[in-house]
C-alpha positions, 0 to 999 in steps of 0.5 A: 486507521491511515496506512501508509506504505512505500516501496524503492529502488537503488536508482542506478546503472545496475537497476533491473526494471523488471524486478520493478515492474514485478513488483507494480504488477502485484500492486496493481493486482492487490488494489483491484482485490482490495475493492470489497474488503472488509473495513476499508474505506479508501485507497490511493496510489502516489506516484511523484515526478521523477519516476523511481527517484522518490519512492512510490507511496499508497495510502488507505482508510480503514475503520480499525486495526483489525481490518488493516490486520485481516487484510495485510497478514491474513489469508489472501492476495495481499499476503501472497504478493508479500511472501512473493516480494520478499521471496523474489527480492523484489525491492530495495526498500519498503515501509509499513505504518499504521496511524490511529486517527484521533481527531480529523477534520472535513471529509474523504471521499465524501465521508467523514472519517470519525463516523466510519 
């Protein structure tokens, strides 16, 4: 499984960079936490020129649909931060999609996805 996730803002006068800066700081704080979780492989944070003007993007590698599930919605920080952002209105925008890989070529991180 790929997961791709983004979050933005409205990019303008009215902007209240310390909703952002919020939200990074929990961000920061889940992808230390995500270091020994179960079925994970990989993750990366992308950040592109221009700042806030293209939204920031995280991508992770997980062996299953299970292990993403348990991670994102079960007991834990991940869970937390999310309650925490919606709560909080922390963002503008976000978007959650799972990809279930077929077929995959190379490697990632020096593994080979189809064997995970």
């Amino acid at each position: 499984m790929v997961v791709i996730t983004s979050a933005g803002w409205k990019v303008d006068e009215n902007l209240d960079m310390k909703r952002v800066e919020k939200f990074g700081a929990g961000v920061v704080g889940v992808r230390i936490g995500m270091t020994a979780v179960d079925g994970l492989h990989s993750q990366q944070t992308f950040i592109f020129p221009g700042r806030l003007t293209v939204d920031p993007v995280t991508v992770s590698f997980w062996r299953d649909d299970a292990a993403v599930r348990n991670f994102s919605y079960g007991p834990g920080g991940h869970r937390r931060q999310m309650d925490i952002m919606r709560a909080e209105d922390l963002a503008d925008r976000t978007s959650f999609t799972r990809f279930r890989v077929l077929h995959s070529v190379g490697s990632w991180y020096g593994g080979d996805p189809q064997l995970w």
